[in-house]
ZALUM-202856 format. One line per field, with one value per residue (C-alpha): residue in three letters; x, y, z. Coordinates in nm, 4 decimals. Last residue first. Example, Ala and Ser with C-alpha at 12.3 -4.5 7.8 and 13.67 -1.06 7.14 Angstrom:
REM ZALUM-202856
residu = ser ala .
xx = 1.3670 1.2300 .
yy = -0.1060 -0.4500 .
zz = 0.7140 0.7800 .
//
This chain:
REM ZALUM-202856
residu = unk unk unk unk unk unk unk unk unk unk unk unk unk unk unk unk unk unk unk unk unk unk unk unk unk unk unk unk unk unk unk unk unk unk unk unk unk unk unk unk unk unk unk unk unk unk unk unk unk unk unk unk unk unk unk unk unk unk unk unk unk unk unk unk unk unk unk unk unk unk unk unk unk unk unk unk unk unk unk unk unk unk unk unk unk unk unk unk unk unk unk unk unk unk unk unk unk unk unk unk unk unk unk unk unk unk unk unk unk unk unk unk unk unk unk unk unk unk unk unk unk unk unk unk unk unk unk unk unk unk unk unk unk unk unk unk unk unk unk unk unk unk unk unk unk unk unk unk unk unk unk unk unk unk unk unk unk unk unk unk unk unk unk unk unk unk unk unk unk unk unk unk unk unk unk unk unk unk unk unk unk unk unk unk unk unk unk unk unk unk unk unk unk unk unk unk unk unk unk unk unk unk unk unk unk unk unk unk unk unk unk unk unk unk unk unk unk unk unk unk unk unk unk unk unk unk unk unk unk unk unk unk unk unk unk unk unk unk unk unk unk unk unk unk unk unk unk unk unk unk unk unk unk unk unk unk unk unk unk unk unk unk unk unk unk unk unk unk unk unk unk unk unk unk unk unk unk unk unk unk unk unk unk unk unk unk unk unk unk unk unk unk unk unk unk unk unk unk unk unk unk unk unk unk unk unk unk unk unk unk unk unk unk unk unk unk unk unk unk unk unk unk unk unk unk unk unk unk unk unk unk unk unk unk unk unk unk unk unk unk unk unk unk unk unk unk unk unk unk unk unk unk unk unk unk unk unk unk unk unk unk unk unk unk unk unk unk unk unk unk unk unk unk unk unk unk unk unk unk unk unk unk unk unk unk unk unk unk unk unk unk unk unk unk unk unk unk unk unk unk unk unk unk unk unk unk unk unk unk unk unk unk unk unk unk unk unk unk unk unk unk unk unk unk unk unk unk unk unk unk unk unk unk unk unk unk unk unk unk unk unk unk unk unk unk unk unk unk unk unk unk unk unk unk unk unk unk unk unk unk unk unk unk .
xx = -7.5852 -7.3529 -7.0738 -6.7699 -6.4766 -6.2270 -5.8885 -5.6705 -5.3349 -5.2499 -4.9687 -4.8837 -4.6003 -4.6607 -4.6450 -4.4574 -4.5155 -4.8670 -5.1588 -5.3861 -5.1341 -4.8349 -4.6901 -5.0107 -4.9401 -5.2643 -5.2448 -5.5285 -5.5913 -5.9759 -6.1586 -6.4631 -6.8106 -7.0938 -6.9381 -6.7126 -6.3528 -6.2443 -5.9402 -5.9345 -5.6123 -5.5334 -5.2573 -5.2871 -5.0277 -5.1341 -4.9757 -5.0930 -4.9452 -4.7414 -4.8222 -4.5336 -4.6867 -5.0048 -5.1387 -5.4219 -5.3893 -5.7443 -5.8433 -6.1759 -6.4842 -6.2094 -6.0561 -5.9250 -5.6172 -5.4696 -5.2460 -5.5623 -5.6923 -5.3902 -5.3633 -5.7154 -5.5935 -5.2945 -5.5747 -5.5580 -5.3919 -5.4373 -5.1865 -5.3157 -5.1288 -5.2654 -5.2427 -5.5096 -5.5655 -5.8443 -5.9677 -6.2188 -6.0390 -5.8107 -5.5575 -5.2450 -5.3131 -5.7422 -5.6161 -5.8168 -5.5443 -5.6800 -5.4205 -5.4047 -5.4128 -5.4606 -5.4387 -5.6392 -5.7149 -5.8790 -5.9488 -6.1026 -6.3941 -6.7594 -6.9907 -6.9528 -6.5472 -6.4332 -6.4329 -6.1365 -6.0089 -6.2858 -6.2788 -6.0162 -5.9930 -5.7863 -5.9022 -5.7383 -5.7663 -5.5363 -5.7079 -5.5892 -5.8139 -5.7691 -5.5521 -5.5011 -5.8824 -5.8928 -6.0681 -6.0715 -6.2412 -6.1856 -6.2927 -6.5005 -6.5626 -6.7771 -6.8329 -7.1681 -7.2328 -7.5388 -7.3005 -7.0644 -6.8866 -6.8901 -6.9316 -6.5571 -6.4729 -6.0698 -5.8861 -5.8783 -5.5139 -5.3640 -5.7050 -5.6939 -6.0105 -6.2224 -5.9066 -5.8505 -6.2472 -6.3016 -5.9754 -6.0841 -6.4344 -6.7584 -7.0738 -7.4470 -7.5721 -7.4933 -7.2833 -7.2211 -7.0561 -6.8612 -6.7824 -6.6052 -6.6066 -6.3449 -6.4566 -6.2120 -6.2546 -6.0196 -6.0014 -5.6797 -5.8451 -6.2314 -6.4561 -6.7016 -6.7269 -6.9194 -7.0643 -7.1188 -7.3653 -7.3958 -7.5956 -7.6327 -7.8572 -7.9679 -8.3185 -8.4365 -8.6970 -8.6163 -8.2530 -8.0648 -7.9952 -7.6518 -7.3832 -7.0413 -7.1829 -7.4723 -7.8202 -7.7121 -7.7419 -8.0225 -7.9327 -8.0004 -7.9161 -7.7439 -7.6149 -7.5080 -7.3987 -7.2414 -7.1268 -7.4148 -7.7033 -7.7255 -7.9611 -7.9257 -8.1452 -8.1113 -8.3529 -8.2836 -8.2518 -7.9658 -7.7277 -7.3617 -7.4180 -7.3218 -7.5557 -7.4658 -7.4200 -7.1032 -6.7965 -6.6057 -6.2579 -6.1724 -6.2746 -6.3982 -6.2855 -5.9674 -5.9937 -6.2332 -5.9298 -6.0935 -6.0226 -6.2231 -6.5090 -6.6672 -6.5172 -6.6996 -6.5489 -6.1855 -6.1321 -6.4924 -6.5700 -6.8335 -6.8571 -7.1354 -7.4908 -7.4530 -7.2078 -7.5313 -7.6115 -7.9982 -8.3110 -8.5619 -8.5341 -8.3904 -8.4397 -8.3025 -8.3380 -8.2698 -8.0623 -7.8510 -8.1884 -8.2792 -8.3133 -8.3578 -8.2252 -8.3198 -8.1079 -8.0251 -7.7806 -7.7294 -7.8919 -7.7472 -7.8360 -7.8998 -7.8314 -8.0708 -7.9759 -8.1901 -8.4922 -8.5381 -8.6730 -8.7300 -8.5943 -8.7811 -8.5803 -8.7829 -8.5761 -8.5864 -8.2111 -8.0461 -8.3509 -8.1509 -8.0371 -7.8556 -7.6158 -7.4117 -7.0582 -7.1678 -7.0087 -7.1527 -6.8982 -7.0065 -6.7640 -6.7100 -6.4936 -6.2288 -5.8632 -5.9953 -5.7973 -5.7754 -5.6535 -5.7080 -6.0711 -6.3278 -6.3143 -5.9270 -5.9325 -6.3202 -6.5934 -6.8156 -7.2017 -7.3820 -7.7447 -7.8771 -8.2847 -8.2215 -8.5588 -8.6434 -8.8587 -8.7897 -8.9925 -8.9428 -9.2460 -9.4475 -9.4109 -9.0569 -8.9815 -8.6525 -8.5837 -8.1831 -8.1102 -7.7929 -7.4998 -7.2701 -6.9400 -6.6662 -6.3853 -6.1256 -5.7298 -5.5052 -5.1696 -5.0175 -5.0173 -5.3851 -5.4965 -5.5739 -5.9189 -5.9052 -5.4956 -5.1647 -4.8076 -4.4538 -4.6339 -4.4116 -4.5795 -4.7777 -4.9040 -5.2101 -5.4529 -5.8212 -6.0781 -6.3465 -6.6670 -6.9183 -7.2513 -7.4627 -7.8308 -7.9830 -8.3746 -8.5381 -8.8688 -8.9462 -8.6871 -8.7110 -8.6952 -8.3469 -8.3103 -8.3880 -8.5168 -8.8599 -9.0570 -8.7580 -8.8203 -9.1764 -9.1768 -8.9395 -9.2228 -9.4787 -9.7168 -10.0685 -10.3576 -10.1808 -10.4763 -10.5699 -10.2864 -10.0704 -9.8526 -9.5757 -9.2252 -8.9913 -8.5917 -8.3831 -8.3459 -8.6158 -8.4220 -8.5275 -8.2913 -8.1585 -7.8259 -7.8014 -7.9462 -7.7285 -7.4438 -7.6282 -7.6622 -7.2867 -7.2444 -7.3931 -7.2615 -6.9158 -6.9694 -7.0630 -6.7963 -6.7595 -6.8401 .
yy = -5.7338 -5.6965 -5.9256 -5.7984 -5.9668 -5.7962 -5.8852 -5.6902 -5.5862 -5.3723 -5.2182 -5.0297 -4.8119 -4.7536 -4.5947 -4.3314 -4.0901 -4.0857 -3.8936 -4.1724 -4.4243 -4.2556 -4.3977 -4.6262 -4.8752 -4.9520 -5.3076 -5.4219 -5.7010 -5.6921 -5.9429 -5.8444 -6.0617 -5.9318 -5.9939 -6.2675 -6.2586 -5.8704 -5.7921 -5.5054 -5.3905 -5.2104 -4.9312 -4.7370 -4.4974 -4.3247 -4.0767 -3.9518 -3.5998 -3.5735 -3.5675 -3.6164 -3.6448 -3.8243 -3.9889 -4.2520 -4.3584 -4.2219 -4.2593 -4.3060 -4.0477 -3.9352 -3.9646 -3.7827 -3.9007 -3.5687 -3.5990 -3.6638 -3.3465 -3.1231 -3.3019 -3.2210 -2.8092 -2.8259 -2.9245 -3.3038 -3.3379 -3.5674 -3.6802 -3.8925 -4.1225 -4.2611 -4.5684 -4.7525 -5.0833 -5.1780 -5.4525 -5.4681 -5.3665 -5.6565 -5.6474 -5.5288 -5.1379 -5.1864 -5.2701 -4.9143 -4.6703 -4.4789 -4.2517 -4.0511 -3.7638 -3.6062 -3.3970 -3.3689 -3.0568 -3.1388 -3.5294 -3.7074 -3.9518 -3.9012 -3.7666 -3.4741 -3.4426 -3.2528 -2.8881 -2.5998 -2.7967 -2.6005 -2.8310 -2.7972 -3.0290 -3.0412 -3.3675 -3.4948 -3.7327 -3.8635 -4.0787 -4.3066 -4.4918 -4.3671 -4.0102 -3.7340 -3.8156 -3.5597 -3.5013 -3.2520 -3.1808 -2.9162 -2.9136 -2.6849 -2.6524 -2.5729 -2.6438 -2.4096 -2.4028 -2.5522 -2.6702 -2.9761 -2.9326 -3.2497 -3.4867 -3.3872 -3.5837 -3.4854 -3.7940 -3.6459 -3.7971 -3.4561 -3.1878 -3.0174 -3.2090 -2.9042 -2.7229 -3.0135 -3.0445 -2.6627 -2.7161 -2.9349 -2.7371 -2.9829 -3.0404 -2.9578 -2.9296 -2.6734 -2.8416 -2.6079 -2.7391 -2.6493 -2.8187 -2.6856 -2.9386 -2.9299 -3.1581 -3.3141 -3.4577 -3.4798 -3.3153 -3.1144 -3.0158 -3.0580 -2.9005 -2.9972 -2.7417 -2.8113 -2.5755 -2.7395 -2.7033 -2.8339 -2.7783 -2.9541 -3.0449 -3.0457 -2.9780 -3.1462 -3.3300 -3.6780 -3.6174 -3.9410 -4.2365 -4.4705 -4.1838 -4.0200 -3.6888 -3.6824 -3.7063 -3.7651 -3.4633 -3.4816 -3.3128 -3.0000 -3.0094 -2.7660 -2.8513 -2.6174 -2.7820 -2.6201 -2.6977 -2.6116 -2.5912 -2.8466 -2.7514 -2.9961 -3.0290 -3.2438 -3.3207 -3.4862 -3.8055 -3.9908 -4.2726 -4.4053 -4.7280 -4.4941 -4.2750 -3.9997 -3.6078 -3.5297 -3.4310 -3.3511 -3.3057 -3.6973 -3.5999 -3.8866 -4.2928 -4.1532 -4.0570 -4.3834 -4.5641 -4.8915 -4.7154 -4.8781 -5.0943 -5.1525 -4.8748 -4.6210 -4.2755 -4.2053 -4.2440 -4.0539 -3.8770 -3.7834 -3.5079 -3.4208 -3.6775 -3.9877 -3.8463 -3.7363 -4.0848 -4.1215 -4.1582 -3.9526 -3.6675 -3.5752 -3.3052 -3.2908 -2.9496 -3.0115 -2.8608 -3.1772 -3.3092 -3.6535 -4.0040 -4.3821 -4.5885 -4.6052 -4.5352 -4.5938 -4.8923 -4.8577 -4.8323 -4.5913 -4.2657 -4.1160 -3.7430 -3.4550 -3.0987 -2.8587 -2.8065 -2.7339 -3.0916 -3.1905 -3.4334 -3.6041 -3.8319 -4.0154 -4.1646 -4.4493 -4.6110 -4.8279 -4.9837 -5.2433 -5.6167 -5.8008 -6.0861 -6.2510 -6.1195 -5.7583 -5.4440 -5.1472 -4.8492 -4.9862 -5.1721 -5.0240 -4.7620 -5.0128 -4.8994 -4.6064 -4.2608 -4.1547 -4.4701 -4.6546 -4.7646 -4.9364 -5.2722 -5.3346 -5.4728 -5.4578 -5.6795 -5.9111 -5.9137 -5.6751 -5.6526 -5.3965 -5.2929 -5.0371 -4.8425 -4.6294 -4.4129 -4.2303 -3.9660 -3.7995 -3.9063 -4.1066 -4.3611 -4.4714 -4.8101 -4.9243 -5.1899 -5.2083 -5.5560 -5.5077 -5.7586 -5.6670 -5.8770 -5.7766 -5.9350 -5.8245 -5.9348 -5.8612 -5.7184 -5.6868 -5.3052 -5.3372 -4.9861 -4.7421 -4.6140 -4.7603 -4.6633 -4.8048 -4.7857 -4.8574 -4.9382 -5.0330 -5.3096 -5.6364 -5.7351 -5.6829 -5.8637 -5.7861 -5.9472 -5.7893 -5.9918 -5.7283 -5.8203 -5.6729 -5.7157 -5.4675 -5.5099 -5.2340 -5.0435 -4.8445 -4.7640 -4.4918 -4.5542 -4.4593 -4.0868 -3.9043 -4.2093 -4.0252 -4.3248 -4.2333 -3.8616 -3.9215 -4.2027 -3.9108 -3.6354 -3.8655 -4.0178 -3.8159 -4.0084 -4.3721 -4.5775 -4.9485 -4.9984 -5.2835 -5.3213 -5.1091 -5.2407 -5.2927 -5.1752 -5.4787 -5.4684 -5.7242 -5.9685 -6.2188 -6.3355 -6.7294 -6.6542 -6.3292 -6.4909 -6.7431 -6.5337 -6.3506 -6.6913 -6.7475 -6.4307 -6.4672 -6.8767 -6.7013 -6.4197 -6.7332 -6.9780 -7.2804 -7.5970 .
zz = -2.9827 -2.7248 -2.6039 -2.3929 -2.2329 -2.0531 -1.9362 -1.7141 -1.6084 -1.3223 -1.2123 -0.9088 -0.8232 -0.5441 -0.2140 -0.0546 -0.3261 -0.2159 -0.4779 -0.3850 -0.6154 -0.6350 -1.0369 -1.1551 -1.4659 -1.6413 -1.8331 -2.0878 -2.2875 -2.4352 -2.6065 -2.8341 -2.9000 -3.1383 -3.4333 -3.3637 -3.1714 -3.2464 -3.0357 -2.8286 -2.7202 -2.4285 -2.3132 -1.9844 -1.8362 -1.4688 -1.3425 -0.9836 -0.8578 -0.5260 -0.1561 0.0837 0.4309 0.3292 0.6335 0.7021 0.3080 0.2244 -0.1514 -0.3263 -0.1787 0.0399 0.3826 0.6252 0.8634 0.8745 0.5737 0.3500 0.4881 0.4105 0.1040 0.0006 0.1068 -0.1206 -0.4335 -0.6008 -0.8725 -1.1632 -1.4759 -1.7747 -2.0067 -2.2705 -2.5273 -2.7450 -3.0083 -3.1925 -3.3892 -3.6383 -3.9385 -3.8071 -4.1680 -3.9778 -4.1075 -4.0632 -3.6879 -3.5639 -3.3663 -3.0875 -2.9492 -2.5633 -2.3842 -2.0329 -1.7915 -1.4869 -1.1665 -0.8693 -0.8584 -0.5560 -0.7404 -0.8871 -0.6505 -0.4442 -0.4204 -0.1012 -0.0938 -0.1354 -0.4603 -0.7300 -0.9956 -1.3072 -1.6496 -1.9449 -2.2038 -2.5065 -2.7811 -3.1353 -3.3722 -3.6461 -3.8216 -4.1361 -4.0614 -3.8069 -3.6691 -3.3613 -3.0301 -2.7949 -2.4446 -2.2468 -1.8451 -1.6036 -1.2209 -0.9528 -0.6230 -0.4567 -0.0863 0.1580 0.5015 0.5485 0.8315 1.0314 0.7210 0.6703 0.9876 1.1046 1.2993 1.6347 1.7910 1.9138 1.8748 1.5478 1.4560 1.4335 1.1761 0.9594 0.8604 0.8005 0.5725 0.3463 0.3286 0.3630 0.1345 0.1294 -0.1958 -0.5261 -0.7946 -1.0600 -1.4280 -1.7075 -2.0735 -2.3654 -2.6460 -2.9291 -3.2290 -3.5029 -3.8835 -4.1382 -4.4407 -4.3388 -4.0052 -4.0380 -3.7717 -3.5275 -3.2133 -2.8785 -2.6183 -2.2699 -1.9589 -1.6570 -1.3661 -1.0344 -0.7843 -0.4000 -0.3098 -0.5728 -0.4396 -0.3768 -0.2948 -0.4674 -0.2909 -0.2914 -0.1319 -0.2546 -0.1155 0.0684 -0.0707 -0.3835 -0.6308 -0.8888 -1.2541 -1.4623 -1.7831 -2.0879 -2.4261 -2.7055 -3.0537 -3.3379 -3.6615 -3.8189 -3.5672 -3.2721 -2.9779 -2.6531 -2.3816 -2.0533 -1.7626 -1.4712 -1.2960 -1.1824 -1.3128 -1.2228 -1.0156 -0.6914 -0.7536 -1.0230 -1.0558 -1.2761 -1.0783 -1.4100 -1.2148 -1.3860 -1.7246 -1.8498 -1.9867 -1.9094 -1.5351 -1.4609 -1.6051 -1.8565 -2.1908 -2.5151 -2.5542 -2.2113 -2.0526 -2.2605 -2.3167 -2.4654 -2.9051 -3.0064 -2.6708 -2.4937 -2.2517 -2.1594 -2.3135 -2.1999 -1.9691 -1.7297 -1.6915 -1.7118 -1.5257 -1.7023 -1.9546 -2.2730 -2.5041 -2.8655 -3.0916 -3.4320 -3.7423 -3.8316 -3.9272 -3.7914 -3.9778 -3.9276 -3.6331 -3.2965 -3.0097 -2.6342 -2.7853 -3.1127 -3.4838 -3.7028 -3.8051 -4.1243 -4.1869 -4.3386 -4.4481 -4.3360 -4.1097 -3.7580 -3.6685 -3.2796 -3.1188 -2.8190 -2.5805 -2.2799 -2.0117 -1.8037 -1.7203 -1.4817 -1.3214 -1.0904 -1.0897 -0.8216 -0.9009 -0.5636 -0.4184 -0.4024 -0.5058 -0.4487 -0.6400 -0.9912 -1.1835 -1.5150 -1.5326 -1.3648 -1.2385 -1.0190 -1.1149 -0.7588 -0.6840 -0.3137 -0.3072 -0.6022 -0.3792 -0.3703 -0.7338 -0.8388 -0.6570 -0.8264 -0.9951 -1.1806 -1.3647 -1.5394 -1.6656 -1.9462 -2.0133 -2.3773 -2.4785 -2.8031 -2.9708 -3.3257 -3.4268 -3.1840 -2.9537 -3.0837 -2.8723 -2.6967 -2.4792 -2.3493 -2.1768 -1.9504 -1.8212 -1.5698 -1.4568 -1.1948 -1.1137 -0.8510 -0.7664 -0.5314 -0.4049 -0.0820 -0.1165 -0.0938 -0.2597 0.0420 0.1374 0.5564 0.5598 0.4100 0.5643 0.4404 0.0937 -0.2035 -0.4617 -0.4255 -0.7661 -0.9478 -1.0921 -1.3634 -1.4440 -1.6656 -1.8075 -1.9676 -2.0942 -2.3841 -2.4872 -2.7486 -2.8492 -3.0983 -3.1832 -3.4650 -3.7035 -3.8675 -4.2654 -4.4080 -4.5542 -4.9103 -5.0704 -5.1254 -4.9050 -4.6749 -4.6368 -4.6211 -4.3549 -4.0983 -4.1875 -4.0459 -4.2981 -4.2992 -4.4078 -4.4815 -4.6185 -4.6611 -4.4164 -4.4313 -4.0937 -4.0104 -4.0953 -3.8099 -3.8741 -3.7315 -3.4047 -3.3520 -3.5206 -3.2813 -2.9718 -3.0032 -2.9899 -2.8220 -2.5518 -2.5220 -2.4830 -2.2166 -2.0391 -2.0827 -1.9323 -1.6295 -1.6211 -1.6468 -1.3759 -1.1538 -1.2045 -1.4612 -1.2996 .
//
């Protein structure tokens, strides 16, 4: 009896299988008269762009399993990787409904379902080993409301460029002068900080700290999404983006404020450009967290006390966190890509949402299999590097612990380096298999534990 991540997946399999081409770009029925076509029908009844498309289906589900061995730990605490090694799987599976109301518009709702645990339940590495396990893990399938969000772009003339079908968006045309605005339930890195070669654990990089920014301390739940409002003006070369977004209602927490009350900004300026024919962007990307949450060091000094283990939810008053990242990436030649992030967060308060990382480094290479004749294949490498401020180390050493790491002491604190390499091999169309292996020098910042290495294998079908 194959297990239960397997039947999940071999029931998305099967729906692929039998699913209509509804993606497939829907042609109105005959009218006896068309009075005013919309703008997007003209263009394509002229042969100047590809007819929008009108509604679409996706379906994609995501098998990953991943090991690792037992490796050097004199002690470990309540937020520490298992030094005795272990194992997780986790397995999601989303259907993505989209429909243009009107022109320009898309609506669109992504219903999710997940399933498993991920090594060490999503604790013990700064730089968590799976990008896309959510934080709640649960041994039986639960769905959730992922997404609900309403996208309107508006035209501001100029040159005209098709788009492809995809998941979260319909085919057809848009101007490369346009004004987009989102809003709903959404991921707020569905629309900061994206990345060509480093951004979507279910096709390339599994390390939360690759896969982003690991100081971007993006507003989320603990499945990843949140509500807010996003707009984003692209002219030329350029693109501006700026949202507002729903804090939880305490850090590292399951429910969002209801009204508000704490939020966060971000906003980001991106530049395309061509170096020696090639093309790159360079994104600069900031953000202000403002919601009730604790000082390292306001935590250490009211559990100063022999034996008080220090409680950051204690001291957490109404302050601001911010913090701001680059993001580059590069083609250097056919299917060759080269990526990079720099990132800093304020260090004097804990983590809000995403994970307990200061300052990162990193970079990395994308490499398509086009060379060894698997166009569709792809293989990648990075290495990033993340701190974590003198006053987190203060409070890890004091018994404190984080949204992800918490060893009970930390009395030699160093960076984490994590390498990852993977290689996605292209099985059928719609179906990829991944090998991956991250290797994880002072896991939690420790250098009294580790290293750790973990090896994975993902399977991912989407249509």
């Amino acid at each position: 009896m194959p297990s239960p991540p397997l039947q999940l997946l071999a029931i998305v399999a099967a729906l692929l299988i039998v699913a209509p081409a509804t993606n497939a770009r829907s042609q109105p029925e005959p009218q006896p008269k068309q009075e005013s076509p919309s703008p997007e029908t003209q263009r394509a009844e002229q042969g100047d762009a590809s007819p929008p498309e009108r509604f679409a289906i996706h379906l994609q589900g995501t098998d990953i399993l991943q090991h690792y061995g037992r490796f050097h730990s004199p002690y470990q605490g309540a937020n520490s990787f298992r030094s005795q090694g272990g194992s997780g799987n986790t397995v999601d599976a989303t259907l993505y409904l989209g429909v243009r109301p009107w022109s320009g518009a898309e609506l669109w709702a992504n219903l999710e379902m997940y399933q498993g645990y991920a090594p060490s339940n999503t604790v013990g590495v700064a730089g968590y080993v799976n990008g896309d396990g959510a934080k709640v893990g649960r041994a039986h399938a639960y769905g959730r409301i992922a997404r609900v969000f309403l996208r309107q772009t508006i035209d501001l003339g100029g040159e005209q460029e098709n788009v492809d079908a995809d998941v979260n968006q319909l085919g057809g045309a848009r101007a490369k002068n346009r004004l987009v605005v989102a809003a709903g339930k959404l991921n707020v890195t569905d629309v900061f900080d994206t990345n060509k070669y480093a951004h979507d654990a279910r096709h390339d990089f599994l390390n939360w700290s690759l896969i982003d920014a690991g100081s971007f301390d993006y507003a989320a739940d603990a499945w990843g999404y949140t509500y807010g409002l996003a707009t984003e003006l692209y002219r030329g070369d350029w693109a501006w983006r700026v949202g507002v977004f729903d804090l939880s209602i305490v850090p590292n927490n399951a429910e969002l404020t209801h009204d508000f009350s704490q939020f966060q900004i971000v906003a980001e300026a991106e530049r395309r450009f061509s170096l020696r024919g090639r093309p790159g962007a360079l994104r600069v990307t900031g953000f202000l967290s403002r919601g009730r949450m604790g000082r390292y060091d306001d935590a250490v000094r009211l559990a100063e006390t022999p034996g008080v283990t220090p409680d950051i939810s204690l001291v957490r008053r109404y302050r601001s966190r911010p913090g701001v990242h680059l993001n580059l990436e590069q083609e250097v030649a056919n299917g060759i890509g080269v990526f990079a992030r720099l990132g800093w967060a304020d260090g004097r308060y804990e983590s809000y949402e995403y994970t307990d990382i200061d300052q990162t480094a990193q970079a990395g290479l994308s490499i398509v299999g086009g060379a060894w004749g698997r166009k569709d294949d792809t293989f990648g490498v990075a290495v990033v590097v993340n701190r974590l401020s003198s006053a987190g180390h203060r409070y890890l050493n004091a018994g404190g612990l984080g949204i992800l790491v918490g060893d009970g002491r930390l009395p030699h604190p160093g960076t984490e380096e994590i390498v990852e390499a993977y290689y996605s091999l292209s099985v059928l169309k719609d179906v990829t298999l991944s090998l991956d292996d991250q290797l994880i020098e002072r896991p939690a910042y420790n250098r009294d534990r580790g290293p750790a290495n973990v090896i994975g294998v993902r399977l991912h079908i989407q249509h």
